[in-house]
N, C-alpha and C positions, 0 to 999 in steps of 0.2 A: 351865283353858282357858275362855276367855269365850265367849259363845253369838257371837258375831259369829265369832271363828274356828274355832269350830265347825260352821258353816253353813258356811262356805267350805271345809274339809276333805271337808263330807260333798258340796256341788258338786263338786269335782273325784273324789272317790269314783265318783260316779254318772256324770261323762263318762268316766273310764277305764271303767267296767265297760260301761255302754253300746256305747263302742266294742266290746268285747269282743266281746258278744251280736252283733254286726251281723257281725261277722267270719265269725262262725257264720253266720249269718242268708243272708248275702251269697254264701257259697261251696256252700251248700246248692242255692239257688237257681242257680246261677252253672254246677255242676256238672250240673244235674237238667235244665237247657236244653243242656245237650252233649250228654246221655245221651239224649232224644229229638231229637236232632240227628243223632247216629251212629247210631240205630234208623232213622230216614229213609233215609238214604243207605243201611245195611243192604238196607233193602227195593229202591228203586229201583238198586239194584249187582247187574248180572248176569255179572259176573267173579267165577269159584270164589274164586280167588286172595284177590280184593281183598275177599271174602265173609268170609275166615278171618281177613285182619287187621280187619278193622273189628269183627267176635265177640271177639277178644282186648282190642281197646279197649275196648270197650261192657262188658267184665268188669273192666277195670282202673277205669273211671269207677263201675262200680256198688260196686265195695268201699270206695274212697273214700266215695260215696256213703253208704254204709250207714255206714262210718264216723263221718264228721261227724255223721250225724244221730242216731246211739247217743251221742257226747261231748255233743251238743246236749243232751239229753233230761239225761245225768248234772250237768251245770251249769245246768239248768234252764234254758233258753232257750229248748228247744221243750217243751210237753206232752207227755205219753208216748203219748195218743190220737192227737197231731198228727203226730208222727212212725209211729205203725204205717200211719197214713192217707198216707204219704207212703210209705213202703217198697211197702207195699200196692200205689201204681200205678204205682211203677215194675216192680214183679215181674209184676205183668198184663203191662205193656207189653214185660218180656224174656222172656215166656212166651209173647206172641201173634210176638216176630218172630225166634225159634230152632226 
């Protein structure tokens, strides 16, 4: 293989994987702004009712959550400091509004 198509294999290597990581990247973030979206509405929600679904959500976003961000860290996209720092304030944050 000559160095000219060699360079062009490793460019497209590097845009699929790129993509990859942003996919990660993008739904961490994407998730993590729902998750103190539904903590909001939690707090200013003075319906038992509406109190217990929005608790149920706020657990279903947060597994998710933890989830990407543990695949994140095993494919190396996030640091493993970067992610306990992320778990980290989201667990404050479902700890100060349960």
């Amino acid at each position: 293989m000559s160095k000219k198509q060699r360079n062009r294999k490793t460019v497209a290597q590097n845009k699929r994987n790129r993509m990859i990581n942003r996919r990660y990247s993008t739904t961490i973030k994407t998730l993590t702004k729902l998750f103190f979206l539904k903590v909001a509405y939690l707090h200013k929600e003075t319906d038992i009712e509406k109190k217990k679904i929005f608790r149920v959500e706020i657990k279903l976003i947060l597994n998710n959550i933890y989830s990407m961000v543990d695949k994140a860290v095993k494919k190396n996209v996030l640091h493993k400091n970067t992610a306990a720092r992320k778990k980290s304030r989201i667990g404050k944050e479902l700890n100060s509004s349960f």
